[in-house]
C-alpha positions in Angstrom: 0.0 0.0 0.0 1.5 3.4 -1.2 0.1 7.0 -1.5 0.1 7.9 -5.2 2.1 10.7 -6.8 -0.4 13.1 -6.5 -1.1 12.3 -2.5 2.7 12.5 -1.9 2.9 15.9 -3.7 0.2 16.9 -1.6 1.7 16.2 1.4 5.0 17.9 0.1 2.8 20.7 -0.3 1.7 20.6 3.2 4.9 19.8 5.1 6.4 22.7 3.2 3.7 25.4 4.3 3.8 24.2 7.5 7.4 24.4 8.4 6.7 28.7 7.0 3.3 28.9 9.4 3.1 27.7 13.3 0.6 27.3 15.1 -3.4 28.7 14.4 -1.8 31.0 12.2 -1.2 28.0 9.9 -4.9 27.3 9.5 -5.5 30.4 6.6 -3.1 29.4 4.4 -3.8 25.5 4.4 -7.3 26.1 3.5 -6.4 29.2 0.9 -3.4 27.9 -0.5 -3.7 24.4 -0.3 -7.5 24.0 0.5 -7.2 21.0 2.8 -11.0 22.0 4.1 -12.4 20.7 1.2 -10.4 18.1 0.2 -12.9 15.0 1.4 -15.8 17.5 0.1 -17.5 16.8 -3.1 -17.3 19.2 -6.0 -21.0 19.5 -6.3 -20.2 21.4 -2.0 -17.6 23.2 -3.2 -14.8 20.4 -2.4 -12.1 18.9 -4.3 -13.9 15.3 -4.8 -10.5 13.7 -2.9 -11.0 10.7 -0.6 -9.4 9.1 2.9 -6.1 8.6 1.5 -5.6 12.4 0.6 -7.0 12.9 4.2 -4.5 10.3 5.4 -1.3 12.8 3.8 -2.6 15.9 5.4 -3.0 14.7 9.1 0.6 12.6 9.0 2.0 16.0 8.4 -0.3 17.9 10.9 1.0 14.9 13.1 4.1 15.8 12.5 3.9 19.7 14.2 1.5 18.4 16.2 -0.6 21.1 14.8 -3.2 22.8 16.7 -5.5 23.6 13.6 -9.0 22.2 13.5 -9.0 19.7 10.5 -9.7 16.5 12.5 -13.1 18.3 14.3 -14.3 20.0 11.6 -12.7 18.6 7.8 -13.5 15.1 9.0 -15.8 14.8 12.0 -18.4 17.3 11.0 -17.7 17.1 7.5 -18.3 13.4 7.0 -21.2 13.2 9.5 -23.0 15.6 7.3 -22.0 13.5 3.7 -22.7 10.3 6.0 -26.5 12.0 6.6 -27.4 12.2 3.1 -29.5 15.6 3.7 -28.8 17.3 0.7 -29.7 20.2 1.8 -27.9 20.4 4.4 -24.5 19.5 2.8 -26.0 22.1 0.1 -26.2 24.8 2.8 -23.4 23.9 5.1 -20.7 22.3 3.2 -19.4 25.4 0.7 -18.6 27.0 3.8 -16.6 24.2 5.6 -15.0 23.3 2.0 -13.5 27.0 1.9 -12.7 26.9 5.6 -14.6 30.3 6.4 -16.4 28.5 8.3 -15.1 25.7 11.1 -17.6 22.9 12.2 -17.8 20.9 15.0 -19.3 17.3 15.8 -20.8 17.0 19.6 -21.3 13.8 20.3 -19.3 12.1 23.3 -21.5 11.5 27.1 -19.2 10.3 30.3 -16.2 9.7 28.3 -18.2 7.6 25.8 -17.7 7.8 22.1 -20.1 4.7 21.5 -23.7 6.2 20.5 -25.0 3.9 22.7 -24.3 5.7 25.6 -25.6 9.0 23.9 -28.3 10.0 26.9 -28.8 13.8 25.5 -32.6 14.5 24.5 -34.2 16.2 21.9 -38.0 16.8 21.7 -40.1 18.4 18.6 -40.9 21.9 19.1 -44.3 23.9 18.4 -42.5 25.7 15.2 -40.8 22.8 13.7 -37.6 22.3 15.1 -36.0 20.8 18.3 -35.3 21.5 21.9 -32.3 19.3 22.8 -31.1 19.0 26.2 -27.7 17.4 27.7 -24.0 17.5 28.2 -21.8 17.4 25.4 -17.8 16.6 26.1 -14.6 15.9 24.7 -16.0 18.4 21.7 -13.0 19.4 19.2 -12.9 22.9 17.9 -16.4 23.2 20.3 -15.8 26.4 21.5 -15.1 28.7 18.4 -16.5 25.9 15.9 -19.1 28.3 13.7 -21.4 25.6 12.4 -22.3 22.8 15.1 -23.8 19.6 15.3 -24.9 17.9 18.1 -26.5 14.0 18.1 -29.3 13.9 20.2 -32.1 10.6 21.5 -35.6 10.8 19.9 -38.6 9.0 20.7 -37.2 7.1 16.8 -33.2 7.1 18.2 -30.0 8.5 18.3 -31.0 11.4 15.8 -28.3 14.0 14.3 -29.3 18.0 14.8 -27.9 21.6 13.6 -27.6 23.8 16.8 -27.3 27.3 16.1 -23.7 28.8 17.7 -25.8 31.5 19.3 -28.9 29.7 20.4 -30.7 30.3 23.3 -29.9 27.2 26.1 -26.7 26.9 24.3 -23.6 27.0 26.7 -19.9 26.2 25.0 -16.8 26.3 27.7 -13.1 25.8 27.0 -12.2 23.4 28.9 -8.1 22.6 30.1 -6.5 19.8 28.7 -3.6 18.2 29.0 -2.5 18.1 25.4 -2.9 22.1 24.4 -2.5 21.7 21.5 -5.8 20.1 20.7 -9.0 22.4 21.8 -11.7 20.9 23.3 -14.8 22.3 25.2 -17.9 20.9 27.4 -21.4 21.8 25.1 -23.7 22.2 27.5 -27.9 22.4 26.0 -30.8 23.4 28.1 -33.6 23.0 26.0 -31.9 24.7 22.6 -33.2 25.2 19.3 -32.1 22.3 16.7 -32.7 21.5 13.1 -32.7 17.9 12.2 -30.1 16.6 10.1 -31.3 13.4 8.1 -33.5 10.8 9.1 -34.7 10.9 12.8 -33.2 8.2 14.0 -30.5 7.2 11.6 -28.2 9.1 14.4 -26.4 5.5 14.9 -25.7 4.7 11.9 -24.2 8.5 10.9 -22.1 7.8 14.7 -20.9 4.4 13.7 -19.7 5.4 10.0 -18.2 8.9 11.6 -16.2 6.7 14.3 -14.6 5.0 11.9 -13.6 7.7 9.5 -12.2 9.4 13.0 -9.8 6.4 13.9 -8.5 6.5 10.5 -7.5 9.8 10.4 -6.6 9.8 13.8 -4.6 7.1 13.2 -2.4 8.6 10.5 -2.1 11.6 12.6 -0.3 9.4 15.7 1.9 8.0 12.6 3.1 11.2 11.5 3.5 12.4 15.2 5.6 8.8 16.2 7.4 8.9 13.4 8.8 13.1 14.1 9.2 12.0 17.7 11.1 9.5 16.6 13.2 11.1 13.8 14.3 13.9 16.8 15.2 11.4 19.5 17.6 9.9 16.6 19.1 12.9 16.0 19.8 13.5 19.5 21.3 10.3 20.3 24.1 11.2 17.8 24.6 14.6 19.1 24.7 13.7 22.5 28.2 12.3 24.1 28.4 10.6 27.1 31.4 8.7 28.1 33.2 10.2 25.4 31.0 8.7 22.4 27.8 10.1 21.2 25.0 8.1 23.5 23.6 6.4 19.8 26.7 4.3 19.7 25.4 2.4 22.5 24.2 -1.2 22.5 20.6 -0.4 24.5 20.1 2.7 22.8 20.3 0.9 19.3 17.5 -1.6 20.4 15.6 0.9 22.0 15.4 3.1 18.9 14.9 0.2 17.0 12.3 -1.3 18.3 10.7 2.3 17.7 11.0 2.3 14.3 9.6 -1.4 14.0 7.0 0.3 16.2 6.3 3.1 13.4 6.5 1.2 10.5 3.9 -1.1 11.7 1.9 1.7 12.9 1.8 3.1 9.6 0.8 -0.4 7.8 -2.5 -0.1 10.1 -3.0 3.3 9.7 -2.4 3.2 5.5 -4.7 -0.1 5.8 -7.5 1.6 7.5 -7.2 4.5 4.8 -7.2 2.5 1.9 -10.6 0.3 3.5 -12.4 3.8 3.8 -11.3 5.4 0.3 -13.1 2.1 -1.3 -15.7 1.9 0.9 -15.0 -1.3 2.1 -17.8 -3.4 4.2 -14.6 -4.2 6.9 -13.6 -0.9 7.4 -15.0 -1.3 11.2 -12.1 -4.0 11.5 -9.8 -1.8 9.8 -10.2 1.4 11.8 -10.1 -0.7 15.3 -6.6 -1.9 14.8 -5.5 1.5 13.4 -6.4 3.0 16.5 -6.0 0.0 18.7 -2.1 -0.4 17.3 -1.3 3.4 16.3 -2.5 4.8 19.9 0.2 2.5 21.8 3.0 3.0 19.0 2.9 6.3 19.5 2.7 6.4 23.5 5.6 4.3 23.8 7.7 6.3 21.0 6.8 9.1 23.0 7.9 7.4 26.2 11.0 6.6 24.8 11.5 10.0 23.4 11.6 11.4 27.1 13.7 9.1 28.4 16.6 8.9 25.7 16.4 12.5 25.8 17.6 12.2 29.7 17.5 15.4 31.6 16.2 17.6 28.9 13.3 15.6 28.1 11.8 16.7 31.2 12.2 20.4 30.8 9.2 22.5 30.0 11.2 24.5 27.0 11.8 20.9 25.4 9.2 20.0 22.8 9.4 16.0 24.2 6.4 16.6 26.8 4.2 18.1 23.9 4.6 14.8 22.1 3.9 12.5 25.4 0.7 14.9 26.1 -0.5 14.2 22.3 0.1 10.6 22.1 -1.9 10.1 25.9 -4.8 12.5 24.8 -4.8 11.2 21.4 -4.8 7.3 22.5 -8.1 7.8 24.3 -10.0 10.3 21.7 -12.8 8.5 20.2 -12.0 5.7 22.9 -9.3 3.6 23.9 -7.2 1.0 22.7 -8.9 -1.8 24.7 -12.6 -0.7 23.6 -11.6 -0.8 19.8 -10.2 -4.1 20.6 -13.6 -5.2 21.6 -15.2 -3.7 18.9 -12.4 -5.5 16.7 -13.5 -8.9 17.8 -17.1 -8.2 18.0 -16.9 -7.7 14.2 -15.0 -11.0 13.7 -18.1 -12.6 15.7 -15.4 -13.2 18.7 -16.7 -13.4 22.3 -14.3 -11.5 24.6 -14.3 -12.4 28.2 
């Protein structure tokens, strides 16, 4: 499995711009120059008509300066929920404005630490003018606070059911919350009886979840790669740089093992991760197997590269000015987004018809 010409350029493209822009500031210019926004968004929205794999090149890079942008919330959470809705007119009316990036969306959807919409305990009840009064507690919500179009999944009387809030509706409550990793943004959507517009079938809210959890742990997944794979490329170059004993500290027995059980850590990391991205690009009827071991194997690659990263760094990789705790907060934060290893390895084997005791 390789990315074709195209998706390499593309991610040429994107390692080069970011590497010029840091930080939020880097946001404009992806989706101007590059348009990255739009690039899972079809043409008829205002997109680029590109799939999971050109997804799959962007995030490895945005992996890579553990970027704080909001493509993961809004270019792939809301954007595919919405696709994965088939309301036309919603894509029609939302879509051209996430494709562009003037506008950021935001998918609220995780109860109690729960990404599984079974757990989804939010209400929404039919109002006298047509739309919805949802009420709950929305958290874990990328982008949530500044996101400018927001969706929220809700229960019916029919379901898990998938609703447009609007950003300034009345009962709506958004808070930053503090996380460990900063560099992700999250907040805590809190409803209280707030206007809604149904998005979809009422009712098809689990199967929109179910489709959108996977798409997440793909591109999740190739995120952690390109984040592993950096942490590891840094903790390389600092093992040759760094003497102890006279000789630099890479010349030593345990530290070649170390590092290179890293890299066999990476390299399989990145066979799930491509896997999982080729499986949604064609659609494929196992991409719920797929996805689980992406996340399952990518979310404890990169912890432990991260881990090792601190410690073969030695004194330094404990220091607040050295970039080696950014990487450990990412890869712990990031391992339990949209759930953690253990639960995807349940849903793994409850795909394969397994019984896990």
């Amino acid at each position: 499995m390789r990315l074709t010409e195209e998706q390499e350029e593309l991610r040429s493209a994107v390692r080069s711009l970011l590497a010029r822009h840091e930080g939020p500031a880097a946001w404009r210019p992806l989706t101007e120059q590059i348009g990255v926004a739009g690039l899972a968004v079809p043409e008829e929205y205002g997109g680029a008509g590109c799939g999971a794999r050109e997804v799959h090149a962007v995030l490895e890079e945005l992996g890579r300066t553990l970027s704080p942008v909001p493509y993961l919330g809004s270019a792939v959470l809301t954007v595919q929920a919405l696709l994965t809705s088939g309301d036309k007119a919603a894509c029609a009316r939302l879509l051209p404005r996430l494709a562009e990036g003037r506008a950021v969306g935001s998918l609220a959807w995780a109860e109690q630490g729960s990404w599984d919409p079974a757990s989804i305990r939010a209400e929404a009840a039919p109002g006298p003018d047509g739309t919805w009064r949802i009420t709950g507690v929305k958290e874990h919500v990328l982008a949530g606070a500044e996101a400018d179009v927001l969706l929220v999944a809700a229960r019916t009387a029919a379901g898990v059911s998938l609703f447009e809030v609007a950003v300034d509706s009345t009962g709506l409550r958004r808070d930053p919350v503090v996380t460990m990793d900063q560099t992700r943004a999250q907040a805590c959507v809190l409803l209280d009886a707030a206007g809604g517009r149904l998005i979809g079938t009422d009712g098809d809210g689990d199967r929109i979840l179910s489709h959108v959890l996977n798409l997440a742990c793909t591109a999740l997944a190739a995120e952690q790669v390109g984040a592993a794979e950096r942490a590891l490329e840094r903790t390389v170059a600092y093992a040759k740089e760094r003497v102890q004993f006279g000789r630099p500290i890479g010349s030593f027995q345990a530290v070649k093992h170390r590092l290179a059980d890293a890299y066999v850590l990476v390299e399989s990391a990145r066979s799930a991760a491509l896997g999982a991205a080729f499986a949604a690009a064609e659609d494929s009827a196992e991409l719920t197997r797929y996805a689980a071991v992406a996340k399952s194997a990518c979310s404890e690659a990169f912890s432990a590269v991260a881990g090792e990263m601190v410690q073969l760094h030695g004194g330094i990789g404990i220091t607040w000015e050295h970039d080696a705790h950014r990487f450990l907060k990412r890869a712990h934060s990031a391992a339990q987004l949209f759930g953690p290893p253990a639960w995807h390895r349940h849903r793994l084997s409850a795909d394969l018809g397994l019984t896990v005791g």
